[in-house]
N, C-alpha and C positions, 0 to 999 in steps of 0.2 A: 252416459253409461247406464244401464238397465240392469238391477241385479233381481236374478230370480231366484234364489235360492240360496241359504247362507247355512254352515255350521262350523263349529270351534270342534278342532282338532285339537287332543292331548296327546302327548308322546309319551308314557310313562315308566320309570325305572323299570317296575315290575309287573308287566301285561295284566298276569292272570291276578295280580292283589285289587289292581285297581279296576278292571273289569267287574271281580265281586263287589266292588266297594257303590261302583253306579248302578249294576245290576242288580243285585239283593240289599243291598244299604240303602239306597235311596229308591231303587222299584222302582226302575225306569222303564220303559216297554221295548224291546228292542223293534228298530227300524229293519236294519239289513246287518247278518255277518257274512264277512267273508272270509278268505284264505289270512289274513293279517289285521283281523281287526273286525270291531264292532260297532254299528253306529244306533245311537238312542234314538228315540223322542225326546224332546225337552219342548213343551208345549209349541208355540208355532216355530220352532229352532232343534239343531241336532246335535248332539256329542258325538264326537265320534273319538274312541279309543283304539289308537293305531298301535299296534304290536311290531312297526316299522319305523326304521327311519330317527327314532332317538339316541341319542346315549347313555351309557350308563348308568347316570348320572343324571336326572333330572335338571333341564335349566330353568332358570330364574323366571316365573311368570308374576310380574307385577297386577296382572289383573285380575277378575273375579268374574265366578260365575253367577248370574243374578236371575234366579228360579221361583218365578210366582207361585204361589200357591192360593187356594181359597180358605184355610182354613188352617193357620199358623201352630194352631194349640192341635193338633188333630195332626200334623205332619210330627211334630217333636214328641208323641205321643209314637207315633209309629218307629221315628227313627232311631228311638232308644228302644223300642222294643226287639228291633233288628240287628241292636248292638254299635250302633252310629254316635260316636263321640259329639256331643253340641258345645262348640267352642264360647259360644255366649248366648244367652238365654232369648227370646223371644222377648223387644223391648220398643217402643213407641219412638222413634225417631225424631229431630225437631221439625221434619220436611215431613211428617206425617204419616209417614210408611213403618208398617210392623216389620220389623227386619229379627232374623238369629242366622248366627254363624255357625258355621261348620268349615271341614278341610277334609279336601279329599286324601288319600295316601303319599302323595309328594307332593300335599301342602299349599295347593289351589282351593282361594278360597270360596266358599260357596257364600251365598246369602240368598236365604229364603225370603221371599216379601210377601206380606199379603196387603193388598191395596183395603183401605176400610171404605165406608162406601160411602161419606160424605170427603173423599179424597178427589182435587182436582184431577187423575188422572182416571175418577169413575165415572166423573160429570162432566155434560158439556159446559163449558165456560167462554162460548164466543158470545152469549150478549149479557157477561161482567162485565 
């Protein structure tokens, strides 16, 4: 199987809350709207918030969204300026990655990372 192109689909209680929440809260660039929905950039990957297709009722999403950034102090700087709630602060993780949390409006959680630059996933490490 060949995949060329991948993006996470949200289905959210309330379209237009959580449409401003990734548009002007986080400053996403939009990709495409259309008739039911709107799809981001998220650096090489897409959001796309579907005004279709959900319930009421938000279901259970066990997993997270995991959004690089280059410069962690400099995002949490903007995201409160924008009025974006930071569920836990920008902290040094034991695997090395600078991570802060956040929640989108029905409670997907976000994690910002910024890779530091003596971090295995910045370097090559095939002749460790």
């Amino acid at each position: 199987m060949e995949i060329l192109s991948s993006r996470t689909i949200l289905r959210p209680a309330d379209y237009q809350r959580t449409l401003a929440f990734y548009r002007d809260g986080l400053g996403l660039a939009i990709h495409r709207e259309y008739s039911a929905g709107t799809v981001f950039f998220a650096g090489q990957s897409l959001i796309e918030i579907a005004a279709h297709g959900g319930a009421s009722e938000p279901t259970s999403f066990d997993g997270a969204l995991w959004l690089q950034v280059r410069d962690i102090e400099s995002a949490a700087t903007e995201l409160r300026a924008r009025g974006v709630r930071i569920e836990r602060a920008a902290k040094t993780e034991f695997w090395g990655l600078i991570e802060m949390w956040l929640r989108d409006p029905d409670g997907v959680e976000i994690v910002l990372v910024q890779i530091p630059p003596d971090h295995p996933l910045r370097r090559d490490v095939r002749g460790d």
